[in-house]
C-alpha positions as CSV (number, residue, x, y, z in Angstrom):
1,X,86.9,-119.9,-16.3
2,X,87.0,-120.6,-20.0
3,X,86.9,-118.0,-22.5
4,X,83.7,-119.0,-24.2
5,X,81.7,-118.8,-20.9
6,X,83.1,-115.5,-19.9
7,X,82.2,-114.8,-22.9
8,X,78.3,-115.9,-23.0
9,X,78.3,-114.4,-19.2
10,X,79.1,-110.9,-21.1
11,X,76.9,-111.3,-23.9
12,X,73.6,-110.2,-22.6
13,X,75.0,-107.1,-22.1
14,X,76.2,-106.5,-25.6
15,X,73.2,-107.3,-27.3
16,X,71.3,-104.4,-28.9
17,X,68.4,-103.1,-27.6
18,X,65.3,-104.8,-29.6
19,X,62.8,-101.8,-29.1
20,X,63.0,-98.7,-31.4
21,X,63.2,-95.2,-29.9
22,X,59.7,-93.2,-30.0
23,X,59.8,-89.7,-30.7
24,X,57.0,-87.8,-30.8
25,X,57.8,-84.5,-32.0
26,X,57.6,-81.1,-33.7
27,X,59.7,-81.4,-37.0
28,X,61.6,-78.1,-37.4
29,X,63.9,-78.6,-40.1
30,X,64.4,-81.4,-42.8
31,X,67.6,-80.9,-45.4
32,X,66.8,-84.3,-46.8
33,X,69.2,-85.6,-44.6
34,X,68.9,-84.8,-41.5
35,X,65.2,-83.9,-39.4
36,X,65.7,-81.3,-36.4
37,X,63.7,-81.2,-33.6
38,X,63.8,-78.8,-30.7
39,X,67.2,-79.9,-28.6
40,X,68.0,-82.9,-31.6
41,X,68.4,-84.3,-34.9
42,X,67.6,-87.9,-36.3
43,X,69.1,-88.9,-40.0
44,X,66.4,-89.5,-41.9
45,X,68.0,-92.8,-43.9
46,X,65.9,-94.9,-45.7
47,X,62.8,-94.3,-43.0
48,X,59.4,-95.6,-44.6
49,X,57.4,-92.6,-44.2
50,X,53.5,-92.9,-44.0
51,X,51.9,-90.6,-45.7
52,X,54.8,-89.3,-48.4
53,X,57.8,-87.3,-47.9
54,X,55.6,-84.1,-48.7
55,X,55.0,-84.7,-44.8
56,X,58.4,-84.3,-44.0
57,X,57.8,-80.5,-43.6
58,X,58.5,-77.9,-40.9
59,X,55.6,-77.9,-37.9
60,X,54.4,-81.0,-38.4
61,X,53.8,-83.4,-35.7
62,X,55.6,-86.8,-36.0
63,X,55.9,-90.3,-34.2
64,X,59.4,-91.4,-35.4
65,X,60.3,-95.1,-34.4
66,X,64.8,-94.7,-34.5
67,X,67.7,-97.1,-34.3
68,X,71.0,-95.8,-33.0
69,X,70.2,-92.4,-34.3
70,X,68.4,-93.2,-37.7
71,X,64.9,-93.0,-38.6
72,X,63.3,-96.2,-39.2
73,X,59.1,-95.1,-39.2
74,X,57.6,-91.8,-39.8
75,X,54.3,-91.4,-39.8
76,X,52.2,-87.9,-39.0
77,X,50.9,-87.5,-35.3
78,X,47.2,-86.7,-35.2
79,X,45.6,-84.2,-32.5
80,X,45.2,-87.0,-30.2
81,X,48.1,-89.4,-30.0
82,X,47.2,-92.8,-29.5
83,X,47.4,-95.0,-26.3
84,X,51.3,-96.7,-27.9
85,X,52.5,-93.4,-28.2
86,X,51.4,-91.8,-24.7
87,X,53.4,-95.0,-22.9
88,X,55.9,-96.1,-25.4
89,X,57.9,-92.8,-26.4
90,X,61.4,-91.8,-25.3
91,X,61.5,-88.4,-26.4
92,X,58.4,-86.4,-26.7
93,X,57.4,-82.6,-27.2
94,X,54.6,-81.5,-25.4
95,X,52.7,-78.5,-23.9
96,X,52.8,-78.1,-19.6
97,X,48.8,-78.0,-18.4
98,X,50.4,-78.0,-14.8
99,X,52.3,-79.0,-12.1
100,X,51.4,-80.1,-9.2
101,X,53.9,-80.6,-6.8
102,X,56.3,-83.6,-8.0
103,X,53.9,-84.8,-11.3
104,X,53.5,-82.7,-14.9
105,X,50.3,-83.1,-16.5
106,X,51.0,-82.3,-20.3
107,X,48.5,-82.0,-22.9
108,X,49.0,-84.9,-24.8
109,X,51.5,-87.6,-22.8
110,X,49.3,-86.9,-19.1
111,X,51.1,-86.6,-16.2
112,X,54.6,-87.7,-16.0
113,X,56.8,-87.8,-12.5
114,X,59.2,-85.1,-11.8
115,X,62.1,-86.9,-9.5
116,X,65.1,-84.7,-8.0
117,X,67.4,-86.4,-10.3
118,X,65.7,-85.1,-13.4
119,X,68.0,-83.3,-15.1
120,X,66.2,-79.3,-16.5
121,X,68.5,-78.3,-19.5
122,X,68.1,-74.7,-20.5
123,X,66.3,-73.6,-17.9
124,X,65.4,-73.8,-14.0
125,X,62.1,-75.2,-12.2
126,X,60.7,-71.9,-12.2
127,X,60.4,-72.0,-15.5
128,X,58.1,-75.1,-15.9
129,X,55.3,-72.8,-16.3
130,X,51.6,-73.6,-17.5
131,X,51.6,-73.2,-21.5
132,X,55.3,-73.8,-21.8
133,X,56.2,-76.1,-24.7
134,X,58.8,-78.8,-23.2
135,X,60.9,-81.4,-24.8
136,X,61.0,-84.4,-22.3
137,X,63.3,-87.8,-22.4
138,X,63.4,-90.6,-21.0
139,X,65.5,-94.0,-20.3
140,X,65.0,-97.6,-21.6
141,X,63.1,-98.0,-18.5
142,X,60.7,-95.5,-19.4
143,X,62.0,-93.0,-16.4
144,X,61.9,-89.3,-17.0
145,X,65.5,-88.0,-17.5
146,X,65.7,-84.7,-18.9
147,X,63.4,-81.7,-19.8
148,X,64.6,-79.5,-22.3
149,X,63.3,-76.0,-22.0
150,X,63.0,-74.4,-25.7
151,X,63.5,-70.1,-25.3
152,X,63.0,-69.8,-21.4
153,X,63.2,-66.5,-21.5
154,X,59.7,-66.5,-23.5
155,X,56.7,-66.0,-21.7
156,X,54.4,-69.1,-21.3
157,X,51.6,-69.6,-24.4
């Protein structure tokens, strides 16, 4: 085999993904640098923010569209996200309704499927309480990951 076609066999897997992150999340800090979210940080770069940096302020709920950990889109999350953002988010904050056996239903994203290989980070089933804020990820191919489980030892809202 020649060089150049081993080397168009590899290139599909070197080629960057074309879809931005979602995030859809609870800004808790921004030093004009850096935002922080429960569990993470995005640089905040040259994002065009919607609405004005004046936004950019702690408790306020954002959809952030992100490149390899730089914000490309801000703009401020309403109290009812729209359809794109339930389906199209990779990291999302959100507040547990219930759970019912292997399914979440959250306040905002719906139900989402809890598989044994979901990795609970800061904190253990039991703790997936009604009222709970959690901070859930997910893969390119939009399966559920990881929940992140802010304070724990809090009770349930």
């Amino acid at each position: 085999m020649t060089r150049t076609a081993l080397f168009l066999l590899l290139l599909p897997f070197h080629a960057p993904a074309d879809q931005p992150e979602r995030w859809l999340v609870e800004l808790e800090h921004n030093d004009g640098i850096h935002l922080q979210f429960q569990g993470a940080e995005l640089e905040l770069g040259s994002a065009r923010v919607e609405g004005g940096n004046a936004l950019l302020r702690p408790g306020v709920w954002l959809a952030i569209d992100s490149e390899q950990g730089v914000a490309q889109r801000i703009r401020p999350l309403g109290a009812s996200w729209q359809a794109e953002d339930r389906l199209n988010w990779r990291r999302a904050q959100d507040r547990l309704l219930a759970r019912q056996g292997d399914r979440l239903l959250l306040a905002r994203l719906g139900a989402v499927s809890l598989t044994p290989d979901v990795r609970l980070i800061n904190g253990l089933a039991a703790d997936l309480q009604p009222g709970r804020q959690l901070v859930l990820s997910r893969n390119e191919a939009g399966r559920l990951t990881e929940i992140l489980i802010p304070n724990p030892e809090d009770e349930s809202e």
